[in-house]
PDB file of N, CA, C and O in Angstrom:
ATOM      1  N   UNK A   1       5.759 -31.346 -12.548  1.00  0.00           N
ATOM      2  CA  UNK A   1       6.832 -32.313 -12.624  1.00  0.00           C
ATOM      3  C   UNK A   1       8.138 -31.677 -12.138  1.00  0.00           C
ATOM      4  O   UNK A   1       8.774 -32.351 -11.328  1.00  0.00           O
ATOM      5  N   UNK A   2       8.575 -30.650 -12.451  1.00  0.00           N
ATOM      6  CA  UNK A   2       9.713 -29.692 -11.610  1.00  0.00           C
ATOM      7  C   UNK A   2       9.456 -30.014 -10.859  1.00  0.00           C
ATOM      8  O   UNK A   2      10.123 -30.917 -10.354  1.00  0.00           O
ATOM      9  N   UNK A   3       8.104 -29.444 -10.108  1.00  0.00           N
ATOM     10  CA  UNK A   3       8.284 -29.189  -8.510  1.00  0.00           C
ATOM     11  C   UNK A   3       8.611 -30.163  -8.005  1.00  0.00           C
ATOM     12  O   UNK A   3       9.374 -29.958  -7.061  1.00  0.00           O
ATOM     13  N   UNK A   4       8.310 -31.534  -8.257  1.00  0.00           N
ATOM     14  CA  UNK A   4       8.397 -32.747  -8.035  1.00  0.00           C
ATOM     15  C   UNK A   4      10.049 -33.273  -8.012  1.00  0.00           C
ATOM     16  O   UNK A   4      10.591 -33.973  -7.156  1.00  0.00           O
ATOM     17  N   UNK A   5      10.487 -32.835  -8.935  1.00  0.00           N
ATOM     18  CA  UNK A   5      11.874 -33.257  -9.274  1.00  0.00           C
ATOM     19  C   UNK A   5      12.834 -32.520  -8.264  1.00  0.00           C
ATOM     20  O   UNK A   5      13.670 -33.026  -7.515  1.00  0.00           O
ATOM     21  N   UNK A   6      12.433 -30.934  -8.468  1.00  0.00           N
ATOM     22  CA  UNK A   6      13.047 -30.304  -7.124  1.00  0.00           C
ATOM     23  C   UNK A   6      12.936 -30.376  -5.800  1.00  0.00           C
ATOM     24  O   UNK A   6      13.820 -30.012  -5.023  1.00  0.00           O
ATOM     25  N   UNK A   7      11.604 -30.954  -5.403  1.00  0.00           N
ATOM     26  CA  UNK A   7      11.344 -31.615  -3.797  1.00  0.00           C
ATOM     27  C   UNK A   7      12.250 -32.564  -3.822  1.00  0.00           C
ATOM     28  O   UNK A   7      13.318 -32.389  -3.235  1.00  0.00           O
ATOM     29  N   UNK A   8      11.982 -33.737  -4.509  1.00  0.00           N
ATOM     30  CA  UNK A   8      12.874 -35.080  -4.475  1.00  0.00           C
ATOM     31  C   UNK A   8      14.605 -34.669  -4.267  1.00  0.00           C
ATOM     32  O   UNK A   8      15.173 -35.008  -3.228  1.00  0.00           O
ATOM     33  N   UNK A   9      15.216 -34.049  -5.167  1.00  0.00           N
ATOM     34  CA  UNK A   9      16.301 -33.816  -4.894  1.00  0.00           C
ATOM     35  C   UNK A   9      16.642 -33.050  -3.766  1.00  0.00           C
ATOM     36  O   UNK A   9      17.241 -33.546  -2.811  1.00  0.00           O
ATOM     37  N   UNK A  10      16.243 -31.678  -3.826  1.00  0.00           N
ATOM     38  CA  UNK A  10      16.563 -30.690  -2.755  1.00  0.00           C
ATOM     39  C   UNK A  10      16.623 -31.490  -1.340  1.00  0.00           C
ATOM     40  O   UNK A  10      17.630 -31.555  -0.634  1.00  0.00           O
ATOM     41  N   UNK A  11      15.630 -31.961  -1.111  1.00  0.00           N
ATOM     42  CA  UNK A  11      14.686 -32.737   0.384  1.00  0.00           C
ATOM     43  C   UNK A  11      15.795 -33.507   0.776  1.00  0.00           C
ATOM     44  O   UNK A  11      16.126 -33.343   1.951  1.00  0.00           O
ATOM     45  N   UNK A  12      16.675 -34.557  -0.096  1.00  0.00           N
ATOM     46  CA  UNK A  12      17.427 -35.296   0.533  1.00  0.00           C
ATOM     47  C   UNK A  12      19.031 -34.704   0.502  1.00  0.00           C
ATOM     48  O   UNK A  12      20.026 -35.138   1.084  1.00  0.00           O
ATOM     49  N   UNK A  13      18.924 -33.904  -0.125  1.00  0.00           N
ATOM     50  CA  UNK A  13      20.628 -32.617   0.032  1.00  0.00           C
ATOM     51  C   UNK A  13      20.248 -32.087   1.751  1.00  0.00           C
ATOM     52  O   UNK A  13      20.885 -32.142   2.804  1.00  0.00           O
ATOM     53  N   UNK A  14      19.392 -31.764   1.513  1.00  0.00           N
ATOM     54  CA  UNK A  14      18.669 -30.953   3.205  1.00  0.00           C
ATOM     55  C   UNK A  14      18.970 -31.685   4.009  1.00  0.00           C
ATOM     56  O   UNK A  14      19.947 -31.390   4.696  1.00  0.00           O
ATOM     57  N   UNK A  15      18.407 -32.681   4.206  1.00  0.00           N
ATOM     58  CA  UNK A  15      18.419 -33.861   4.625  1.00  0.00           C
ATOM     59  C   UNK A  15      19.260 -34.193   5.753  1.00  0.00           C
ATOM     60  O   UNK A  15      19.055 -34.281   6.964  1.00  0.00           O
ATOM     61  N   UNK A  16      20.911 -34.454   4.527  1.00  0.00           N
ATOM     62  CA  UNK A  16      21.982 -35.053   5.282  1.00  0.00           C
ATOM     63  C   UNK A  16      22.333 -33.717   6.200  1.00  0.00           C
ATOM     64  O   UNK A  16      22.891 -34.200   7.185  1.00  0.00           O
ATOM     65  N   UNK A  17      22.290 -32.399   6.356  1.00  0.00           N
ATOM     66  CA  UNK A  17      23.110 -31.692   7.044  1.00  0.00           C
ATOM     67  C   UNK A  17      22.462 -31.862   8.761  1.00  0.00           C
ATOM     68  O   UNK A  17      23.134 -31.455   9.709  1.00  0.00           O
ATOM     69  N   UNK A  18      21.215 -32.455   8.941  1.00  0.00           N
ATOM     70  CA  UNK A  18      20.514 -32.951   9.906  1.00  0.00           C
ATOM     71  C   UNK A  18      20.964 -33.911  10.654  1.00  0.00           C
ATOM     72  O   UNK A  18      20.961 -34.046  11.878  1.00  0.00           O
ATOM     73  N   UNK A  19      21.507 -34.834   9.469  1.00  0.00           N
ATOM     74  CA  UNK A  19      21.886 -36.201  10.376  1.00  0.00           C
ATOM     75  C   UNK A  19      22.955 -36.068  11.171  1.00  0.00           C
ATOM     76  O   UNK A  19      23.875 -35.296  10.899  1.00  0.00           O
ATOM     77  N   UNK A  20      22.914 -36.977  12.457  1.00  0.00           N
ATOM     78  CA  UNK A  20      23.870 -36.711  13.293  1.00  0.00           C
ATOM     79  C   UNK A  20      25.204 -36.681  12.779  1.00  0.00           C
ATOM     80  O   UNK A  20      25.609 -35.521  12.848  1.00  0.00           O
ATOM     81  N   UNK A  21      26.190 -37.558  12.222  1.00  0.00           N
ATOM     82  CA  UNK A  21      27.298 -37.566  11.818  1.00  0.00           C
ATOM     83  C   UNK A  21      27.716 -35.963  11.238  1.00  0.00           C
ATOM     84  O   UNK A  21      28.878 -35.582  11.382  1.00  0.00           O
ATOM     85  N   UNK A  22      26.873 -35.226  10.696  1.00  0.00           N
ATOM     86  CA  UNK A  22      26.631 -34.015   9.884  1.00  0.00           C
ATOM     87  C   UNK A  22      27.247 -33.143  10.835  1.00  0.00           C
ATOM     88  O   UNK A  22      28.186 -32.405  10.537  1.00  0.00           O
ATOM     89  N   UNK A  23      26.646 -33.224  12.176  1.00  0.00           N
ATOM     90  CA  UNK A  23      26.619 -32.101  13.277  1.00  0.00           C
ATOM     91  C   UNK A  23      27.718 -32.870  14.328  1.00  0.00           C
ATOM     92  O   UNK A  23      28.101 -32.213  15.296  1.00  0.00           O
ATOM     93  N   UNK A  24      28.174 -34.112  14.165  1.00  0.00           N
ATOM     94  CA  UNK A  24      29.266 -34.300  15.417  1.00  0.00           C
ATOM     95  C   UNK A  24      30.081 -34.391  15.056  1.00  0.00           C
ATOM     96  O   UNK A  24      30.000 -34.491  13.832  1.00  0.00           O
ATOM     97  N   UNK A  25      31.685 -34.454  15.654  1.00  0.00           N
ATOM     98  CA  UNK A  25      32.698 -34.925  15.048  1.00  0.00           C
ATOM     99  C   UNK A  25      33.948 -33.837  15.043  1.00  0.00           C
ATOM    100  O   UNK A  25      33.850 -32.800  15.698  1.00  0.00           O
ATOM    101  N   UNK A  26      35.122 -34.138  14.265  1.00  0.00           N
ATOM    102  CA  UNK A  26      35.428 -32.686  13.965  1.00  0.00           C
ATOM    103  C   UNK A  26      34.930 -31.988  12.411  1.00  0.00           C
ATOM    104  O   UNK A  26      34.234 -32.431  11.496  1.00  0.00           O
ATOM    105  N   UNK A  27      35.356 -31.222  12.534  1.00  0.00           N
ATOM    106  CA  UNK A  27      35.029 -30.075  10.873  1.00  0.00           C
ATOM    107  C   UNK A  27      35.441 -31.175   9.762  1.00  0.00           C
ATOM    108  O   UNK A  27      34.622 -31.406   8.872  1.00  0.00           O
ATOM    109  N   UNK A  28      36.841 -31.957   9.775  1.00  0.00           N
ATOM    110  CA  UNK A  28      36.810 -32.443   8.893  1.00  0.00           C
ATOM    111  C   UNK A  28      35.943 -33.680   8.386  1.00  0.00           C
ATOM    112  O   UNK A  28      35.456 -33.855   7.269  1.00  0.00           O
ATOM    113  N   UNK A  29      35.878 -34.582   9.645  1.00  0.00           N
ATOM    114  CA  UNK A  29      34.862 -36.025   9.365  1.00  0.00           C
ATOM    115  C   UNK A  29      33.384 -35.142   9.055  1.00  0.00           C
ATOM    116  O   UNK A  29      32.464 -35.707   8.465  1.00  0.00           O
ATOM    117  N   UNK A  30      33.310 -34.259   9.338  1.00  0.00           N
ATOM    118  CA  UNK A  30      31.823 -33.499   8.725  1.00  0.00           C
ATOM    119  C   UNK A  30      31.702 -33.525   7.939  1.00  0.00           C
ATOM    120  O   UNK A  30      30.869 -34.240   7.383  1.00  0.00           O
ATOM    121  N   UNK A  31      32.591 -32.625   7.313  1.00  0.00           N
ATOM    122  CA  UNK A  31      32.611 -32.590   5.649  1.00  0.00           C
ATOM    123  C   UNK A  31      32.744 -33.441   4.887  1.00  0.00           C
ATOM    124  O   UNK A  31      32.141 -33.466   3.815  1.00  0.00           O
ATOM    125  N   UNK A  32      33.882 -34.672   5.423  1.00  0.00           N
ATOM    126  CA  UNK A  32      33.484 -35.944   4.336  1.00  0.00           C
ATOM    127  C   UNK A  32      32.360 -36.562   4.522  1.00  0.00           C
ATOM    128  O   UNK A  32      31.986 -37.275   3.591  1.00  0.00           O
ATOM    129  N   UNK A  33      31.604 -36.491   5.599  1.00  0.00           N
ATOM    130  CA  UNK A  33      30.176 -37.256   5.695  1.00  0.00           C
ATOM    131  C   UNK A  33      29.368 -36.588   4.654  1.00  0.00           C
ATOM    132  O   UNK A  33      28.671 -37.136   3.801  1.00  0.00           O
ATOM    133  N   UNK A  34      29.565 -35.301   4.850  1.00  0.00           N
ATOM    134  CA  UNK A  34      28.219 -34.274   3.586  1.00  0.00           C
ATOM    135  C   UNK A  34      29.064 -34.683   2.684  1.00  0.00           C
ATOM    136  O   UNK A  34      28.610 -35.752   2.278  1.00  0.00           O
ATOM    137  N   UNK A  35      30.267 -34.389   2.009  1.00  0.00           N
ATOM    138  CA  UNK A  35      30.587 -34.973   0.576  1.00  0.00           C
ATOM    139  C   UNK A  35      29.953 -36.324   0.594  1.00  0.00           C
ATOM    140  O   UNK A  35      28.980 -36.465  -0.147  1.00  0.00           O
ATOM    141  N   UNK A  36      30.364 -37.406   1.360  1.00  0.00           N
ATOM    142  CA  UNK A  36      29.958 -38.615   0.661  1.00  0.00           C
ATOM    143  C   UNK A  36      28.572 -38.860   0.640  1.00  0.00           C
ATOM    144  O   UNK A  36      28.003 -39.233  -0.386  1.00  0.00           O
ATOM    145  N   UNK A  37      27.912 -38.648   1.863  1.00  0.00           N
ATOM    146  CA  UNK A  37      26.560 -38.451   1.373  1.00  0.00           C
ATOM    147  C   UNK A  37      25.874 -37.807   0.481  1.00  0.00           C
ATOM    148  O   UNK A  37      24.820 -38.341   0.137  1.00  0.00           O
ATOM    149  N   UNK A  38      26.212 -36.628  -0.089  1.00  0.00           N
ATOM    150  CA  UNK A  38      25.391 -36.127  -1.093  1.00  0.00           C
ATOM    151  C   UNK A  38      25.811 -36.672  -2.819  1.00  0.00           C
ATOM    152  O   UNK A  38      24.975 -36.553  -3.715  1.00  0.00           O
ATOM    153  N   UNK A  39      27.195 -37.255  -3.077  1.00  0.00           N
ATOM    154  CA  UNK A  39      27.180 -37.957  -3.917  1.00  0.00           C
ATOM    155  C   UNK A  39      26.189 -39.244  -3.742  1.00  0.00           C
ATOM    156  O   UNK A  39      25.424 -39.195  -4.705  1.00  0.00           O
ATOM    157  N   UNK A  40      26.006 -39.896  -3.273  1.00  0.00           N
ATOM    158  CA  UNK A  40      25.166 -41.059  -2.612  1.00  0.00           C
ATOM    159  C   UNK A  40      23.455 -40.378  -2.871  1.00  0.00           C
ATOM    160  O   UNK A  40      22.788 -40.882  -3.775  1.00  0.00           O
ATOM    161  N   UNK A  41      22.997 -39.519  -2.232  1.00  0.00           N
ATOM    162  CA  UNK A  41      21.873 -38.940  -2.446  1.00  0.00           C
ATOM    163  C   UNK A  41      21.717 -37.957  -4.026  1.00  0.00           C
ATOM    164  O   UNK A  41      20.575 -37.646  -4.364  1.00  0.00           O
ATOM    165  N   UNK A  42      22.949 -37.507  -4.943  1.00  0.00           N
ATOM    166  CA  UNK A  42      22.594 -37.361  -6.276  1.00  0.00           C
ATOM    167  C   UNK A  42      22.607 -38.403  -7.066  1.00  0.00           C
ATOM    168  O   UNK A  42      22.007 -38.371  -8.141  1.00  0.00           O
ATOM    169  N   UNK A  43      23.309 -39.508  -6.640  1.00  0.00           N
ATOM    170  CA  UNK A  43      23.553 -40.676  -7.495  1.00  0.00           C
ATOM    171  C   UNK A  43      22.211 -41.412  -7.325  1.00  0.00           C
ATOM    172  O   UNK A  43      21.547 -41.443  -8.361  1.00  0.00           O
ATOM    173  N   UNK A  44      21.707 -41.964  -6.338  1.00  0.00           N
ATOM    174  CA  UNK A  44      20.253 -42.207  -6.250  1.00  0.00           C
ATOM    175  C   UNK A  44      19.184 -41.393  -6.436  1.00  0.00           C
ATOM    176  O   UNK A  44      18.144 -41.847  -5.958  1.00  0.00           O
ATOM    177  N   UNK A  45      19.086 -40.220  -7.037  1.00  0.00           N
ATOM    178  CA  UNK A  45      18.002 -39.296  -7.399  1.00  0.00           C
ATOM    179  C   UNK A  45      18.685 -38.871  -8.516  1.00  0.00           C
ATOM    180  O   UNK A  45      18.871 -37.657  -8.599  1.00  0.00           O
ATOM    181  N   UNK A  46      19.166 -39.683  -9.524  1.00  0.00           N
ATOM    182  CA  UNK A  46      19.997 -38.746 -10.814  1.00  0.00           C
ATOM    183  C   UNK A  46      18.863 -38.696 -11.635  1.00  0.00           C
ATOM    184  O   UNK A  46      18.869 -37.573 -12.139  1.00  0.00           O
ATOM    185  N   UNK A  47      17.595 -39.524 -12.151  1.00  0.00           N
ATOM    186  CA  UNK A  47      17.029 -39.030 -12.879  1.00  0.00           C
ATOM    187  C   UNK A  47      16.402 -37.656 -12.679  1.00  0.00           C
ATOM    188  O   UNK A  47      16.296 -37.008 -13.721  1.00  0.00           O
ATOM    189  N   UNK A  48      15.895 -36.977 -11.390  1.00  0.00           N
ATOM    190  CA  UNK A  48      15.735 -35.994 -10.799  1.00  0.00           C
ATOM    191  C   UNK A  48      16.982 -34.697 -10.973  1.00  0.00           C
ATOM    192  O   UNK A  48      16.992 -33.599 -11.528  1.00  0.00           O
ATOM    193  N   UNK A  49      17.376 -35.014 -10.658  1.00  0.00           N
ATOM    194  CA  UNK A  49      18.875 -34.267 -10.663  1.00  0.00           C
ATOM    195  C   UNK A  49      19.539 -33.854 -12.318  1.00  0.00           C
ATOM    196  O   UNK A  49      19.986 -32.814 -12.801  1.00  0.00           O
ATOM    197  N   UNK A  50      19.410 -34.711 -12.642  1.00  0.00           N
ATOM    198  CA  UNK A  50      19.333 -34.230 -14.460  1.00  0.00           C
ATOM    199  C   UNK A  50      18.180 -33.337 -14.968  1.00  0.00           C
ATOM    200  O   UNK A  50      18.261 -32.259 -15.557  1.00  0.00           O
ATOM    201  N   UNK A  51      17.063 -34.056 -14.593  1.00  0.00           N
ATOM    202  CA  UNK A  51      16.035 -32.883 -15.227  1.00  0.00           C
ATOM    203  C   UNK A  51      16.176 -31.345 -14.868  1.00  0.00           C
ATOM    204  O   UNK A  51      15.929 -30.419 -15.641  1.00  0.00           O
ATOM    205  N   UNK A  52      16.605 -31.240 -13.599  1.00  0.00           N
ATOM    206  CA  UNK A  52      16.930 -30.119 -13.646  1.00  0.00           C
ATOM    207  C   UNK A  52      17.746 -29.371 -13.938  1.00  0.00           C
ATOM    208  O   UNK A  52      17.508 -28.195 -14.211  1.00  0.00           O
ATOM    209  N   UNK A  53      19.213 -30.047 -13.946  1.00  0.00           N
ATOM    210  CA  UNK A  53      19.976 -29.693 -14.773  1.00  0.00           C
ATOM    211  C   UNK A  53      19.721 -29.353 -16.525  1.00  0.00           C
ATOM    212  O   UNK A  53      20.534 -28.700 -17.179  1.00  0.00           O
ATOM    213  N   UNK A  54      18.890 -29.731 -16.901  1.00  0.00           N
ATOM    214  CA  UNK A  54      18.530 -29.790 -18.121  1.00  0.00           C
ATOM    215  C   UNK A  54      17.526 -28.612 -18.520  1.00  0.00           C
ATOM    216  O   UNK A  54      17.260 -28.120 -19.616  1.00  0.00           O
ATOM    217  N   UNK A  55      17.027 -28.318 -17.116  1.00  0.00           N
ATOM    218  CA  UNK A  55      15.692 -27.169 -17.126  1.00  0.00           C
ATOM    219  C   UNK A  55      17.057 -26.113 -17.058  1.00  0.00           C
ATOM    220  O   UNK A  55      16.957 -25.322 -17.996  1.00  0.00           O
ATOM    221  N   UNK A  56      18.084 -25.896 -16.384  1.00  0.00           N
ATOM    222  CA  UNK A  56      18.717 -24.889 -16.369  1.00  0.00           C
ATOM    223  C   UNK A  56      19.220 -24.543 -17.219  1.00  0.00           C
ATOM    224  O   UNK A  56      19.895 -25.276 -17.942  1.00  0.00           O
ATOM    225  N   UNK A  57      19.003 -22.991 -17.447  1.00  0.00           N
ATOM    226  CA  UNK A  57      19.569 -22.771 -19.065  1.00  0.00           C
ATOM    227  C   UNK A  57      18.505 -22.417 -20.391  1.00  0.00           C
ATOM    228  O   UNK A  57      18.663 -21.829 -21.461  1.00  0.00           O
ATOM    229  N   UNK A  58      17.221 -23.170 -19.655  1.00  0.00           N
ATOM    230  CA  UNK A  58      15.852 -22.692 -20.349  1.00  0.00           C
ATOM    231  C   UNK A  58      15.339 -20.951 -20.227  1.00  0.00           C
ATOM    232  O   UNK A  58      14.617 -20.290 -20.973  1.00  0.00           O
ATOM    233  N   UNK A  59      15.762 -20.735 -19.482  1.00  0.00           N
ATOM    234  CA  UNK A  59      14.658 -19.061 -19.343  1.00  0.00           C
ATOM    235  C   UNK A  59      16.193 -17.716 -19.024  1.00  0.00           C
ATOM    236  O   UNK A  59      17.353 -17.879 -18.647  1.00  0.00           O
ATOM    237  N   UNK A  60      15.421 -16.529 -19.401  1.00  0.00           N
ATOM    238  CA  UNK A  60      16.715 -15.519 -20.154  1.00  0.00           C
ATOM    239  C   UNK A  60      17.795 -15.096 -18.808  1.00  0.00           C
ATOM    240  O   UNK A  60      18.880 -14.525 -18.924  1.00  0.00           O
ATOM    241  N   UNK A  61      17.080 -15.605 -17.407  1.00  0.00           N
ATOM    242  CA  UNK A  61      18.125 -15.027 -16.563  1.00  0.00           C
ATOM    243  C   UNK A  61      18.871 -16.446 -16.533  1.00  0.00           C
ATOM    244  O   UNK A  61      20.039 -16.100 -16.708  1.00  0.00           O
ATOM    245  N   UNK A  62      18.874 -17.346 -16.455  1.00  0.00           N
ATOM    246  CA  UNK A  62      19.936 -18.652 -16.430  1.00  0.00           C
ATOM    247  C   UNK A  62      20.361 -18.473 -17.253  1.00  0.00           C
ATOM    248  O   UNK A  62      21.557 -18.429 -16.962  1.00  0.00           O
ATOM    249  N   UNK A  63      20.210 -18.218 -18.773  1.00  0.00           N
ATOM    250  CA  UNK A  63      21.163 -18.140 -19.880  1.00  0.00           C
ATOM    251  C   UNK A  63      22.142 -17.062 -19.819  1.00  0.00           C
ATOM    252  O   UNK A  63      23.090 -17.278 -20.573  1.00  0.00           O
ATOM    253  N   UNK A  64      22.208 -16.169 -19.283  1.00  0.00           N
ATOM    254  CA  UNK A  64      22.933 -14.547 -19.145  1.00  0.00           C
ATOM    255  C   UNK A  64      22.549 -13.561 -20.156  1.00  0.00           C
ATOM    256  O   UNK A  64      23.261 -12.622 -20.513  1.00  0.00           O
ATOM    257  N   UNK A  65      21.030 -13.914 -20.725  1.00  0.00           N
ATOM    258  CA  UNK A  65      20.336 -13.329 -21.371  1.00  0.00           C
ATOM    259  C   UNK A  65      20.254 -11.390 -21.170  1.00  0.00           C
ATOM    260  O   UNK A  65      20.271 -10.444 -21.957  1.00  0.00           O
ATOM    261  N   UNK A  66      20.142 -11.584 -19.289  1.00  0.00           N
ATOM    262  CA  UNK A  66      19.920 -10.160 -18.317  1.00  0.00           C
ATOM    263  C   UNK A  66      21.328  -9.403 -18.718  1.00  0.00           C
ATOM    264  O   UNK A  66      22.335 -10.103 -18.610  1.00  0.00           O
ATOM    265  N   UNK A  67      21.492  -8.129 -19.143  1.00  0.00           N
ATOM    266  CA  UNK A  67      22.395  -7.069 -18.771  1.00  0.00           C
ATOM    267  C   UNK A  67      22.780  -7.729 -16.970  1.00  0.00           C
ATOM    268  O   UNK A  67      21.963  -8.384 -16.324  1.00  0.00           O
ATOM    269  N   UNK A  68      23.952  -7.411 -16.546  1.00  0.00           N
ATOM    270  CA  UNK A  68      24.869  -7.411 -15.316  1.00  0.00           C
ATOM    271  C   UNK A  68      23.916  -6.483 -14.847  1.00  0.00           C
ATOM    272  O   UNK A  68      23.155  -5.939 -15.647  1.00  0.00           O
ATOM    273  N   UNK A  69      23.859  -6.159 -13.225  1.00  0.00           N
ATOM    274  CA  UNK A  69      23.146  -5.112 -12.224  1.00  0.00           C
ATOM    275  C   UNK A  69      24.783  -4.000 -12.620  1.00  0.00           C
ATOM    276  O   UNK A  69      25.976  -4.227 -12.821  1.00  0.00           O
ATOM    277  N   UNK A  70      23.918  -2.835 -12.558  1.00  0.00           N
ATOM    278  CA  UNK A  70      24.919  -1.499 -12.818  1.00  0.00           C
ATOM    279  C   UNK A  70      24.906  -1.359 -14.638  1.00  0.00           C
ATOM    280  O   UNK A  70      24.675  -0.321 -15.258  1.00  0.00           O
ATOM    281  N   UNK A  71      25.135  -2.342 -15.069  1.00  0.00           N
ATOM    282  CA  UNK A  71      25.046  -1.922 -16.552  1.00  0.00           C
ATOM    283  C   UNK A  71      24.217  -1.554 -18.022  1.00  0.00           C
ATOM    284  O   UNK A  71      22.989  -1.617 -18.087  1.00  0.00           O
ATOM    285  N   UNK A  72      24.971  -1.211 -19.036  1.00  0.00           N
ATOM    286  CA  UNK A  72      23.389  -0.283 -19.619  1.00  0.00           C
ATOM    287  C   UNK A  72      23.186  -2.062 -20.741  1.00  0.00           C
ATOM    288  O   UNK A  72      23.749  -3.094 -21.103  1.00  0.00           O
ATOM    289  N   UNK A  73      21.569  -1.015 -20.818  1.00  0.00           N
ATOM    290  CA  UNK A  73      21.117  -2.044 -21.554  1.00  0.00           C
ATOM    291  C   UNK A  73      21.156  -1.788 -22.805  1.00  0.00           C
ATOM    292  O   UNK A  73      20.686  -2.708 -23.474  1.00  0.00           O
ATOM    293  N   UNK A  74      21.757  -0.365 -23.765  1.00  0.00           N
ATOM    294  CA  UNK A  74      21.663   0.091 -24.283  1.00  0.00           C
ATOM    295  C   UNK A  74      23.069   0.287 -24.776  1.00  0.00           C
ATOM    296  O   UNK A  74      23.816   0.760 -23.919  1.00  0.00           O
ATOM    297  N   UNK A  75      23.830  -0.056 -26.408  1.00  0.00           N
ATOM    298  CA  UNK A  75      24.854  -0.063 -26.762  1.00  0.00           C
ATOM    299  C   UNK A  75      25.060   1.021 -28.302  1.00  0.00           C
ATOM    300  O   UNK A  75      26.163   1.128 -28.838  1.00  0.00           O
TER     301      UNK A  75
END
């Protein structure tokens, strides 16, 4: 069911940077095309988009469970 939830969402974030408007234009009409499209593509995949948000935060490296890289694990 993740994987599922993360295809669905990811796939259509991917998606828009493909579409033409994405790649023509100047820098700025670009960027509002990817902003408005990807609100548009989380807002129509929010049940998707929540679950994972909701999975994040489950397991010890999303929580900040891990010691930092360089530091001891030992106090």
């Amino acid at each position: 069911m993740l994987r599922a939830a993360l295809s669905r969402a990811l796939d259509g974030l991917f998606g828009i940077l493909e579409e033409s408007a994405a790649l023509e234009g100047s820098s700025l009409e670009r960027l509002r095309h990817i902003v408005r499209r990807q609100v548009e593509v989380l807002t129509s995949e929010l049940p998707y988009v929540t679950l994972l948000l909701r999975v994040r935060g489950n397991t010890a490296t999303s929580a900040g469970r891990w010691p930092a890289a360089g530091s001891s694990t030992r106090r």
